[in-house]
C-alpha positions in Angstrom: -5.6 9.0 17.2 -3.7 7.1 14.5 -0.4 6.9 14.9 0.6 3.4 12.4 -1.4 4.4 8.9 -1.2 1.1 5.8 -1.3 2.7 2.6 -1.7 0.2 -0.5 0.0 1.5 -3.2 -0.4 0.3 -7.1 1.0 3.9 -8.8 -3.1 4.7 -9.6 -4.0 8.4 -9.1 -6.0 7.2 -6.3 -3.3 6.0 -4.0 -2.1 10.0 -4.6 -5.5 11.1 -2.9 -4.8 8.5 -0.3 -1.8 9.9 0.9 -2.4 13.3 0.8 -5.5 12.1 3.6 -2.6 10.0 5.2 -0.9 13.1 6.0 -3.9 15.3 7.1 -4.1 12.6 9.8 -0.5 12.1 10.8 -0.2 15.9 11.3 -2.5 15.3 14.6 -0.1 12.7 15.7 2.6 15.3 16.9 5.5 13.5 15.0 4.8 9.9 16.2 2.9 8.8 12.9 4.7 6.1 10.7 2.8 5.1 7.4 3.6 2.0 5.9 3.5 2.1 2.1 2.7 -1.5 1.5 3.1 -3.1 -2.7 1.7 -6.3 -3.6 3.0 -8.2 -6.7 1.3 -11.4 -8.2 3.0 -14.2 -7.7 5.3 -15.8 -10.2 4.2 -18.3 -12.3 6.4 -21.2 -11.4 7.2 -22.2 -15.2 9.6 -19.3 -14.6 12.5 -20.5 -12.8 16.2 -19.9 -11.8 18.3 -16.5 -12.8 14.8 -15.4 -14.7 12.9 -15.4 -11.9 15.6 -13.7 -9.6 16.0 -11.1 -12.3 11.9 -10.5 -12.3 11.7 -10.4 -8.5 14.3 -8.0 -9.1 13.2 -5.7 -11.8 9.5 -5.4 -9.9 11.5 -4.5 -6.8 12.7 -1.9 -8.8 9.9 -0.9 -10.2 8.0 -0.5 -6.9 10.4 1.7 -5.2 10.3 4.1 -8.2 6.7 4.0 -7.3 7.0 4.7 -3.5 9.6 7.6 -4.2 7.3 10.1 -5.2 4.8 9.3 -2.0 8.0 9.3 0.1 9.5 12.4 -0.8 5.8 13.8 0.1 6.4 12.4 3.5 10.0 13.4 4.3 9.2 16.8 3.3 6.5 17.0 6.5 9.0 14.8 8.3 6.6 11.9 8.6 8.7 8.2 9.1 7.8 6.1 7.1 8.3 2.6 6.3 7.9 0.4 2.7 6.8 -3.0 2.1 7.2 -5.0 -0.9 5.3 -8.4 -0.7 4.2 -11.7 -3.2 1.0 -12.2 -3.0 -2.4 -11.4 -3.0 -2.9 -8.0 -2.3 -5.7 -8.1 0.0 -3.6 -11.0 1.6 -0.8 -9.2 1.7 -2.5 -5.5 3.1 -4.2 -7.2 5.9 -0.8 -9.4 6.8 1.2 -6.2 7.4 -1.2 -4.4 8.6 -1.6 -7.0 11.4 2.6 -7.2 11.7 2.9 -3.7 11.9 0.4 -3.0 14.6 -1.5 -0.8 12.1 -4.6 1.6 13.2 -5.7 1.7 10.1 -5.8 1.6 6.2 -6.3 4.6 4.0 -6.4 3.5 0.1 -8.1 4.6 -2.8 -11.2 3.2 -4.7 -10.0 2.0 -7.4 -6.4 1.1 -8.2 -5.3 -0.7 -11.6 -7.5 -3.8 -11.5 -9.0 -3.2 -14.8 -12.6 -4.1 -15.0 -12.6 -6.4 -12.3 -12.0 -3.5 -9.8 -14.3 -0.9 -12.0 -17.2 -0.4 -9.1 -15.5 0.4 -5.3 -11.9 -1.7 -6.2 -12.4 -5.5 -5.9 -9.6 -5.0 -3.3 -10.5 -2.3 -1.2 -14.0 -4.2 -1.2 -12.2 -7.4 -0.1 -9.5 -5.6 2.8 -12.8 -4.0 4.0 -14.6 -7.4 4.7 -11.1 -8.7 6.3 -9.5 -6.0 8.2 -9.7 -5.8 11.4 -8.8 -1.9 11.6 -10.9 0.8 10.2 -10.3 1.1 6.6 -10.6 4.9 5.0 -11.4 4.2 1.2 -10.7 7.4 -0.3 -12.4 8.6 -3.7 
C-alpha cells in the first residue's frame, strides 16, 4: 500500500497521466494518501544578483504554483491531501531529496517531461531518479 506518492511536475502532458495513476493508487489508501507535487528549477546563474534575482525566484515561484493548481484541484476534488514542493536544483537531486524527507513510497512521473532532446528517449531524468531512488519509481507513458 502507498500511502506518501512524489510526483515530479514540469507542466508536460505527461505529468497529467502521472497523476491521474497517482489517484488510482491513493483511492486504495482509504483517505490516508498524501502526494507531494515536487518542482525543480535550475539554479540561478550567479551573474544575476540582488532585487533581480529575488524578483526571478519570485516570478518562477509563481509560475510553479500556476502549474500545480490544475493537478491540485484534481486532488481536492477526490479529497486527497496533498502537499507542494518548490526546490533549486537539479531535478533528479531535488526528486530523490524529498522523496527521502518526506518518507515517500514511491515516485510516479511521466516519460518524458520538457527536457528537449536531451530527454527525447525515456526522460534523461526519469532515467536518472530510477538509477538513484531508493523507492519504486512508476514511469508512466
Amino acid at each position: 500500500m502507498y500511502h506518501r506518492i512524489l510526483i515530479p511536475v514540469d507542466g508536460s502532458e505527461h505529468t497529467s497521466h502521472a497523476v491521474r495513476h497517482a489517484i488510482n493508487i491513493a483511492s486504495f489508501s482509504n483517505g490516508y494518501a498524501v502526494i507531494h507535487l515536487v518542482h525543480a528549477y535550475e539554479r540561478i546563474p550567479s551573474l544575476i544578483g540582488g532585487e533581480e534575482r529575488e524578483d526571478l525566484k519570485h516570478d518562477i515561484v509563481d509560475e510553479s504554483h500556476k502549474m500545480f493548481q490544475e493537478h491540485i484541484d484534481i486532488f481536492e476534488q477526490y479529497m486527497i491531501e496533498n502537499k507542494i514542493h518548490i526546490v533549486e536544483g537539479d531535478p533528479e537531486t531535488v526528486i530523490n531529496n524529498i522523496c527521502k524527507k518526506e518518507n515517500c513510497d514511491i515516485i510516479i512521473m511521466g516519460t518524458r517531461g520538457l527536457s528537449g532532446v536531451q530527454g527525447a528517449l525515456m526522460g534523461s531524468v526519469a532515467t536518472k531518479v530510477i538509477h538513484n531512488s531508493s523507492v519504486p519509481v512508476l514511469v508512466i507513458k
